[in-house]
N, CA, C and O atoms as a printed pandas DataFrame, in Angstrom:
     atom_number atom_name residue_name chain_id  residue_number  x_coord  y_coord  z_coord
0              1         N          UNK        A               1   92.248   86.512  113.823
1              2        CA          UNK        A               1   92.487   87.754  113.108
2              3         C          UNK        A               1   91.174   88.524  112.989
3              4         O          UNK        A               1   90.160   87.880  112.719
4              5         N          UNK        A               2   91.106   89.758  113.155
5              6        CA          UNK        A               2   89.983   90.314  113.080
6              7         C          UNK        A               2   90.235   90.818  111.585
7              8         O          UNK        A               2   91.177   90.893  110.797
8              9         N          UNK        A               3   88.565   91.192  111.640
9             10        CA          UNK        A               3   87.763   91.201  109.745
10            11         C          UNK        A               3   88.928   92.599  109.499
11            12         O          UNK        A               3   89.384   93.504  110.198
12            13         N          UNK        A               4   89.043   92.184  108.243
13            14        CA          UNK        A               4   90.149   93.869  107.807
14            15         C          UNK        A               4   88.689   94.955  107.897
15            16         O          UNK        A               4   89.254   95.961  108.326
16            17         N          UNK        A               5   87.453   95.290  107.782
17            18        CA          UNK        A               5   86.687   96.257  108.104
18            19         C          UNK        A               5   86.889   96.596  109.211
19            20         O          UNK        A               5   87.064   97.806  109.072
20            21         N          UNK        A               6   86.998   96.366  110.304
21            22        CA          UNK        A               6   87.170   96.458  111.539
22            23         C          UNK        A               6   88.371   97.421  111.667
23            24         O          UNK        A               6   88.133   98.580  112.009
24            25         N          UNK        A               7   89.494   97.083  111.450
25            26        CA          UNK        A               7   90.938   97.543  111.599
26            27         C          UNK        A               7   91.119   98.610  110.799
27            28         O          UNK        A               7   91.944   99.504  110.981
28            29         N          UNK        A               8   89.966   98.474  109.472
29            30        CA          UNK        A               8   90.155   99.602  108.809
30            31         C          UNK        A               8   89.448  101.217  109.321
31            32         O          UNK        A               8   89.854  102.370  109.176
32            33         N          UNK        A               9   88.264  100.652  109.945
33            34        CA          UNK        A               9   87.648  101.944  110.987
34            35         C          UNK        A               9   88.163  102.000  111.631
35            36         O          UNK        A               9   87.930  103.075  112.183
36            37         N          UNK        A              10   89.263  101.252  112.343
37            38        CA          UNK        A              10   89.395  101.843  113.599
38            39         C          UNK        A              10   90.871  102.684  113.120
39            40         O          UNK        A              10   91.400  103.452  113.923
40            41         N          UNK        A              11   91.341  102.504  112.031
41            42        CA          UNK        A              11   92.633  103.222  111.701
42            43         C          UNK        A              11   92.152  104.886  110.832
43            44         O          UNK        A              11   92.815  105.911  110.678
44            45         N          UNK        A              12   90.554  104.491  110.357
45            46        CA          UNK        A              12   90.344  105.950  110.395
46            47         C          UNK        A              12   89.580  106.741  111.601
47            48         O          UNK        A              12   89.287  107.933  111.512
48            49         N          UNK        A              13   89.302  105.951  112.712
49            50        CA          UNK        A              13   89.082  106.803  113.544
50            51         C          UNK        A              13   90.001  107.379  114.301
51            52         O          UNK        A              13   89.817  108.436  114.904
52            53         N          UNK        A              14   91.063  106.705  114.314
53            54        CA          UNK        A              14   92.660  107.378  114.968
54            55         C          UNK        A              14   93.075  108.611  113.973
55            56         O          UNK        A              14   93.706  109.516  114.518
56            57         N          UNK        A              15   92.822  108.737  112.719
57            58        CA          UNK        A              15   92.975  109.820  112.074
58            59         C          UNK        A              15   91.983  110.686  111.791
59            60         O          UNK        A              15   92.254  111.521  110.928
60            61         N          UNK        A              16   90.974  110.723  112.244
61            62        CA          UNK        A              16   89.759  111.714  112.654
62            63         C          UNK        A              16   90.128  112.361  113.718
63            64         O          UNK        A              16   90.018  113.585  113.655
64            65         N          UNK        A              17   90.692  111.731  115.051
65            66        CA          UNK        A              17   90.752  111.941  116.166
66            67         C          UNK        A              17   92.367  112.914  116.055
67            68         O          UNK        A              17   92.471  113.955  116.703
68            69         N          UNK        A              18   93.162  112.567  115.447
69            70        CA          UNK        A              18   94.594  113.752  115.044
70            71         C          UNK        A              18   94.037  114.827  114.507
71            72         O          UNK        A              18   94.451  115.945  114.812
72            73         N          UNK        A              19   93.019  114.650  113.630
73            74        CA          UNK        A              19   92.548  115.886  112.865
74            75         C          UNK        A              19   91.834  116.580  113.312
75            76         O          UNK        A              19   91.699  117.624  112.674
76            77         N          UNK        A              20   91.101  116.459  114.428
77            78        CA          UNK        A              20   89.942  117.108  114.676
78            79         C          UNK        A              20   90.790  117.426  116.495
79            80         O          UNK        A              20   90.417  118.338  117.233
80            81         N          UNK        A              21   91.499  116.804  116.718
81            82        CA          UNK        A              21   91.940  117.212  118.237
82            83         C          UNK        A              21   92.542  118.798  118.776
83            84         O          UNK        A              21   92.811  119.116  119.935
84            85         N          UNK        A              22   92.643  119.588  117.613
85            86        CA          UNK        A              22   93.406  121.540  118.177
86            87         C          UNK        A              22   92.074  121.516  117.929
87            88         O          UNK        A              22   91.661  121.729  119.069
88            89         N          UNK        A              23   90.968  121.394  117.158
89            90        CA          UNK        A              23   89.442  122.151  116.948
90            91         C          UNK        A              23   89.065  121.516  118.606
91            92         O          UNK        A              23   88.820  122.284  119.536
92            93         N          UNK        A              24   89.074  120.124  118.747
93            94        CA          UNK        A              24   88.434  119.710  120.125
94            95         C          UNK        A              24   89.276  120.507  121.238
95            96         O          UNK        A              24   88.514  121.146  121.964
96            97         N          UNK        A              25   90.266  120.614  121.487
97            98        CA          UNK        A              25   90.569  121.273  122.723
98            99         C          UNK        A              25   90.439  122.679  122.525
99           100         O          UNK        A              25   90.713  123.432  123.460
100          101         N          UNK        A              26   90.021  123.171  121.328
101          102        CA          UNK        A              26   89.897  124.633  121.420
102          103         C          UNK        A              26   88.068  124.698  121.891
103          104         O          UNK        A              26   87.631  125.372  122.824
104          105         N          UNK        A              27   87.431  124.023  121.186
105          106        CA          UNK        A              27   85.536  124.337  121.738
106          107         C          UNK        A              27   85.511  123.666  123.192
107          108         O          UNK        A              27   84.497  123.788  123.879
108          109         N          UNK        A              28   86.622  122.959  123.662
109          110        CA          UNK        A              28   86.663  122.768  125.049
110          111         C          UNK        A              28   87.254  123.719  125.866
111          112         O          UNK        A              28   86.896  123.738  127.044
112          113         N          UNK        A              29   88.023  124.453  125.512
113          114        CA          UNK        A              29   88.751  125.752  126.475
114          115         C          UNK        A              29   87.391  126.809  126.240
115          116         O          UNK        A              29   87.105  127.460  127.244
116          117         N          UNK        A              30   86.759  126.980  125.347
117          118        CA          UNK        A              30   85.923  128.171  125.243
118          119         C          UNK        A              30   84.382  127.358  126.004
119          120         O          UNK        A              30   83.518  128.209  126.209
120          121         N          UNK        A              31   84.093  126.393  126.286
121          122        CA          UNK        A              31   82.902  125.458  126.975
122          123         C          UNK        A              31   81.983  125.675  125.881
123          124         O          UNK        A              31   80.809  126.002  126.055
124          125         N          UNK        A              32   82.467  125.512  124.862
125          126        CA          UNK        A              32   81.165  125.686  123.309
126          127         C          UNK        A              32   80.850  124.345  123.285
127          128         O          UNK        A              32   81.617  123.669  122.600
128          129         N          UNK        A              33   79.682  123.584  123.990
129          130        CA          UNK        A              33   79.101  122.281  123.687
130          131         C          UNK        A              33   78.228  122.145  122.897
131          132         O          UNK        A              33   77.596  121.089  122.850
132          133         N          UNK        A              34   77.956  123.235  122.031
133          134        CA          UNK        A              34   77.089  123.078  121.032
134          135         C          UNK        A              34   78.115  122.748  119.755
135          136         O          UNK        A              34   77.714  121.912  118.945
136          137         N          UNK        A              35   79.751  123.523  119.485
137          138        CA          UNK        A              35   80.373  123.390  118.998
138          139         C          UNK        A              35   80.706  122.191  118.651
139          140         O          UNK        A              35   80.784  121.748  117.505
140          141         N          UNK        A              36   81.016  121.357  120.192
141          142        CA          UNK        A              36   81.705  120.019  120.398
142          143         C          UNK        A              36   80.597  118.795  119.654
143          144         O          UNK        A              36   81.092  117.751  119.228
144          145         N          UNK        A              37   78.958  119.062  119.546
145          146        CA          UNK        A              37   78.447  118.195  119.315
146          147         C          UNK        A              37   78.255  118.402  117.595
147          148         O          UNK        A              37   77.766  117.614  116.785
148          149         N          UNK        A              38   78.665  119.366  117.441
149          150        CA          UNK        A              38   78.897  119.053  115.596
150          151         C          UNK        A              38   79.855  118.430  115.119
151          152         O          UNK        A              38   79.833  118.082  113.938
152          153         N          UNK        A              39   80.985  118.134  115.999
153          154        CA          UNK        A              39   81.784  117.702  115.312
154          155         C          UNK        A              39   81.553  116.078  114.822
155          156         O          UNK        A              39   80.423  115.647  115.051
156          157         N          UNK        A              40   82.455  115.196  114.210
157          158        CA          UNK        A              40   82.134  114.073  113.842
158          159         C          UNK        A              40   82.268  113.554  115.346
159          160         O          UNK        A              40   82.863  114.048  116.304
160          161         N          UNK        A              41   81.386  112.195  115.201
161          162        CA          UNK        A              41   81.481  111.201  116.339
162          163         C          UNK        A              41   83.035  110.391  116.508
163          164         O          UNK        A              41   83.746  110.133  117.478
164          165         N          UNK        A              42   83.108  110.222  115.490
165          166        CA          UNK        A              42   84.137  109.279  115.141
166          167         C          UNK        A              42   85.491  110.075  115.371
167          168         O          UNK        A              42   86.617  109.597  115.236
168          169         N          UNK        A              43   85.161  111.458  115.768
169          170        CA          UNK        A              43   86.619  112.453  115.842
170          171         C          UNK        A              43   86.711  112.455  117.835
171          172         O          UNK        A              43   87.648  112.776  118.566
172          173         N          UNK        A              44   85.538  112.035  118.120
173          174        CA          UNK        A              44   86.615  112.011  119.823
174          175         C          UNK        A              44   87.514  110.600  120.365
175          176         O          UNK        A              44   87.202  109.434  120.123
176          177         N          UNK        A              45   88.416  110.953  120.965
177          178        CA          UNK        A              45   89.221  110.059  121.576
178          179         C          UNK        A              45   88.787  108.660  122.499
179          180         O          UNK        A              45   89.340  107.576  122.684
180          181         N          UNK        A              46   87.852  109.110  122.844
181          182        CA          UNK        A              46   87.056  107.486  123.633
182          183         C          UNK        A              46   86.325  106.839  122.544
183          184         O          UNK        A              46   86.117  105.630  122.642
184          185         N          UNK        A              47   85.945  107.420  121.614
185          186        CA          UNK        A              47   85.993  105.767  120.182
186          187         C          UNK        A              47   86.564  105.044  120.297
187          188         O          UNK        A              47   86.087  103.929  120.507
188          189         N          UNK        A              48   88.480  105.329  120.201
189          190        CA          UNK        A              48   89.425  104.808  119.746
190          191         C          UNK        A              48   89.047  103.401  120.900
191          192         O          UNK        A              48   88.509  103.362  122.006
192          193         N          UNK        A              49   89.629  102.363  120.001
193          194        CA          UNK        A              49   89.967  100.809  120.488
194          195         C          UNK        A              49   90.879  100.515  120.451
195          196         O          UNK        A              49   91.337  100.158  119.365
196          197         N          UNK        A              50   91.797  100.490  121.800
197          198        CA          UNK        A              50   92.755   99.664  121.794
198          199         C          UNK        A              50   93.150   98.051  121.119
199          200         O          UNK        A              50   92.910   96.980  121.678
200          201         N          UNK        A              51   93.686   98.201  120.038
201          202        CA          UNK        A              51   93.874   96.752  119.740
202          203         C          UNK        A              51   95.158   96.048  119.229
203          204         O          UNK        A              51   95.963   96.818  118.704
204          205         N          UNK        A              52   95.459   94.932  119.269
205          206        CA          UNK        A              52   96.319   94.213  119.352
206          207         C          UNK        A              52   97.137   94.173  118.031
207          208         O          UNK        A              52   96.348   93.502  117.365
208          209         N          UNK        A              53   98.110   94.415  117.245
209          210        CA          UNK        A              53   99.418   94.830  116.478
210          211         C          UNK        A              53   99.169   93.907  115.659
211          212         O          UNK        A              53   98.825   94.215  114.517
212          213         N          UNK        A              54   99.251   92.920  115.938
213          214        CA          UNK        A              54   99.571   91.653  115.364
214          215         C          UNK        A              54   98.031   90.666  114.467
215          216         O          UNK        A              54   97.902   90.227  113.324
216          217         N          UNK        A              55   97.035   90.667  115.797
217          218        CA          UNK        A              55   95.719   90.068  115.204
218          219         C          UNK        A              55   94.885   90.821  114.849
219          220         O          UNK        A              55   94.023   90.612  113.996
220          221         N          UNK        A              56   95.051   91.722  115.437
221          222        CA          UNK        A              56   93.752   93.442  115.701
222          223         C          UNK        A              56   92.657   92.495  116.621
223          224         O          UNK        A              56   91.585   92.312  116.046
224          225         N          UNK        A              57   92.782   91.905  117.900
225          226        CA          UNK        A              57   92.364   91.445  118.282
226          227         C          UNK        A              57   92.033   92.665  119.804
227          228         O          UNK        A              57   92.853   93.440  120.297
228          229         N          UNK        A              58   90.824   92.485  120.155
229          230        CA          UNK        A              58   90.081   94.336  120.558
230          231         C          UNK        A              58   90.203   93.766  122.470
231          232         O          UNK        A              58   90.421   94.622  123.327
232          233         N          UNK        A              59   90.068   92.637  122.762
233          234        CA          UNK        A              59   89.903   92.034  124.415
234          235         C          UNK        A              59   91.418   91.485  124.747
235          236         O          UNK        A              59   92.263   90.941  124.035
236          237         N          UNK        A              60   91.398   91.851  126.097
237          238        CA          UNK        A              60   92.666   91.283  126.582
238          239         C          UNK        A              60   93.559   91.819  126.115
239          240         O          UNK        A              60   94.549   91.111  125.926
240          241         N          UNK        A              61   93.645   93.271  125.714
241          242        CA          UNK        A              61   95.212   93.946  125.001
242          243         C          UNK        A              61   95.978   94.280  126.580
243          244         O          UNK        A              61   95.622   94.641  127.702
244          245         N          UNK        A              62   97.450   93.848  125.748
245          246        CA          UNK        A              62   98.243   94.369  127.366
246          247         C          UNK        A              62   99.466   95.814  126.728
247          248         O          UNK        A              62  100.534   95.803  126.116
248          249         N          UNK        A              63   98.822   96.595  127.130
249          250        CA          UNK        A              63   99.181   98.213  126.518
250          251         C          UNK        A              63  100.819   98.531  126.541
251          252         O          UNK        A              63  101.314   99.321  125.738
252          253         N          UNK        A              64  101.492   97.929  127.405
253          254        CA          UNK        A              64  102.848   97.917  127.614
254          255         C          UNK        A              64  103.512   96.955  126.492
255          256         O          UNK        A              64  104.737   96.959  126.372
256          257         N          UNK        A              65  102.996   96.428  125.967
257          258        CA          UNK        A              65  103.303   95.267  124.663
258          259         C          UNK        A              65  103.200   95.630  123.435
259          260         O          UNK        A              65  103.860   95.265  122.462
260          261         N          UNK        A              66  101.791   96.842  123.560
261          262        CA          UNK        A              66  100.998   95.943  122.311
262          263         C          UNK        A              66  100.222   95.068  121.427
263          264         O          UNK        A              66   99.922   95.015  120.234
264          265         N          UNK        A              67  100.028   94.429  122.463
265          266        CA          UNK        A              67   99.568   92.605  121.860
266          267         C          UNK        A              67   98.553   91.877  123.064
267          268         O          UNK        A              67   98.544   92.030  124.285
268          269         N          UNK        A              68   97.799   91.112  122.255
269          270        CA          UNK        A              68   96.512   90.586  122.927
270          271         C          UNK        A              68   97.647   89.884  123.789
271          272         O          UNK        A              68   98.868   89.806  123.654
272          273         N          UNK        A              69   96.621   89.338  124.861
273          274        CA          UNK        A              69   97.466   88.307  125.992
274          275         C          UNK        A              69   97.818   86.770  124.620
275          276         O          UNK        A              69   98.889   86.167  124.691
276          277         N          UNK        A              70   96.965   86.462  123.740
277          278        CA          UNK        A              70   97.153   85.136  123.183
278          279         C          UNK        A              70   98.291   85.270  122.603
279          280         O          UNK        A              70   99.186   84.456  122.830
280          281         N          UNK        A              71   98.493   86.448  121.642
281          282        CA          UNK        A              71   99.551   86.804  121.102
282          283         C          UNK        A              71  101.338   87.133  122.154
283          284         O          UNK        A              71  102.448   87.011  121.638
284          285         N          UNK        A              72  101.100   87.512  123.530
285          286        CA          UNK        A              72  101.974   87.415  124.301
286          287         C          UNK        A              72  102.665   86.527  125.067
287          288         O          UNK        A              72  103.753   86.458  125.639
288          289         N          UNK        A              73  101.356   85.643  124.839
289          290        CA          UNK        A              73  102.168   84.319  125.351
290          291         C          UNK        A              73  103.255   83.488  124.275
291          292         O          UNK        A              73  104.378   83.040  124.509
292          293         N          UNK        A              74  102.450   83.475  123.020
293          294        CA          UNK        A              74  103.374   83.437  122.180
294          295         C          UNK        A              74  104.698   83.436  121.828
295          296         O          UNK        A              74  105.451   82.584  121.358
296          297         N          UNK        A              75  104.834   84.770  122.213
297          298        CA          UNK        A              75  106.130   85.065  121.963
298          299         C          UNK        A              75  107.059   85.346  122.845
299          300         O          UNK        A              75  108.279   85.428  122.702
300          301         N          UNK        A              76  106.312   85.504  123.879
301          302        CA          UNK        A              76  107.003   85.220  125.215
302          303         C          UNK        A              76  107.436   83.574  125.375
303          304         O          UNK        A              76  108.526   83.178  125.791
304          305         N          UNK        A              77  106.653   82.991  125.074
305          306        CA          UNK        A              77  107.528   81.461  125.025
306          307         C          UNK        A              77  108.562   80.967  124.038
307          308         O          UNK        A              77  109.361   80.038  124.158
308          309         N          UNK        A              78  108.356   81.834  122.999
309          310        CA          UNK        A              78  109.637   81.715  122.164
310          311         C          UNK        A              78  110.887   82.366  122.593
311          312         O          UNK        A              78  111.968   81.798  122.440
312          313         N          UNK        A              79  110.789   83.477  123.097
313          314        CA          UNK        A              79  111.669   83.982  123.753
314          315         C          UNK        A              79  111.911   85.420  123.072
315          316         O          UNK        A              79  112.954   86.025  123.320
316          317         N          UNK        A              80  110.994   85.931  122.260
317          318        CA          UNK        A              80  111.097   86.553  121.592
318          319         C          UNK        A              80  110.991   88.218  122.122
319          320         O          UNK        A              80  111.493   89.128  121.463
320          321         N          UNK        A              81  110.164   88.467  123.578
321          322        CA          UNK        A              81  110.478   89.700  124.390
322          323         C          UNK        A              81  111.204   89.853  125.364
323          324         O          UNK        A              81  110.996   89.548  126.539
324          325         N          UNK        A              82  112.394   90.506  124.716
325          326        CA          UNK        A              82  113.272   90.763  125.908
326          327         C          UNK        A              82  112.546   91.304  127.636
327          328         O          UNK        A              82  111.690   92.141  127.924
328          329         N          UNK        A              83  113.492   90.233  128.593
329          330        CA          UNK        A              83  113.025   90.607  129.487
330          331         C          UNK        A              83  112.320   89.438  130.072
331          332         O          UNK        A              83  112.569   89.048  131.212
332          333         N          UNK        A              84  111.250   88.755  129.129
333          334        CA          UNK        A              84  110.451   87.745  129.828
334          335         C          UNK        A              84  110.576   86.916  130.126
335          336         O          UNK        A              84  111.578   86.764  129.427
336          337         N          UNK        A              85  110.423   85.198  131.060
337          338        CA          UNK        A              85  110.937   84.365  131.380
338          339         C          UNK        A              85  109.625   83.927  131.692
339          340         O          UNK        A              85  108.934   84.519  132.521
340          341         N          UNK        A              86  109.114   82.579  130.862
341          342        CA          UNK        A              86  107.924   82.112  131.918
342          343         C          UNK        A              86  108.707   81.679  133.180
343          344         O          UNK        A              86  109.886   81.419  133.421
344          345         N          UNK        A              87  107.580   81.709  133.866
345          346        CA          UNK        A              87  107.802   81.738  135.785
346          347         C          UNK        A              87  107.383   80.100  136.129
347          348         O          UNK        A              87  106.296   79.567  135.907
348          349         N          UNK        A              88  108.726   79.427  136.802
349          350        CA          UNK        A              88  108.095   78.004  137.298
350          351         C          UNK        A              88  108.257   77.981  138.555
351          352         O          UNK        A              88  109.245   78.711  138.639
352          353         N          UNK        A              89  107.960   77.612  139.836
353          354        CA          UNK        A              89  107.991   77.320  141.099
354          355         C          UNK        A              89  107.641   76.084  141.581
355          356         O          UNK        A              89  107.688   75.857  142.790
């Protein structure tokens, strides 16, 4: 499980990044880069960290899920995502 500090920045940088995104694509249609560098850091979109639902675990997220690979195996062996079948040959 990752530290709740962690999960907690990264859930306000996803709401920096809603708030500040009509100001960012507007000093980007006009090429104001002096504009763009006042804004907060924490308000552009390549901050954001993809992370995992379940652990907030930041490596190995599989984006079509949701969920770290540790967490997918999981529940993929329970049977719990439709669709999945571990594979034997």
């Amino acid at each position: 499980m990752a530290k709740k500090s962690n999960l907690a920045r990264d859930l306000k940088r996803q709401k920096m990044i809603v708030k500040y995104a009509a100001k960012r694509a507007e000093l980007k249609a006009m090429g104001d880069q002096e504009g763009l560098r006042k804004l907060p850091r924490n308000s552009s979109p390549t901050r954001w960290k993809n992370r995992c639902q379940e652990t907030g675990r930041p490596h190995a997220y599989m984006r079509t899920f949701g969920l770290s690979r540790i967490s997918f195996r999981e529940h993929a062996s329970k049977g719990e995502i439709p669709g999945i079948t571990k594979s034997s040959w």
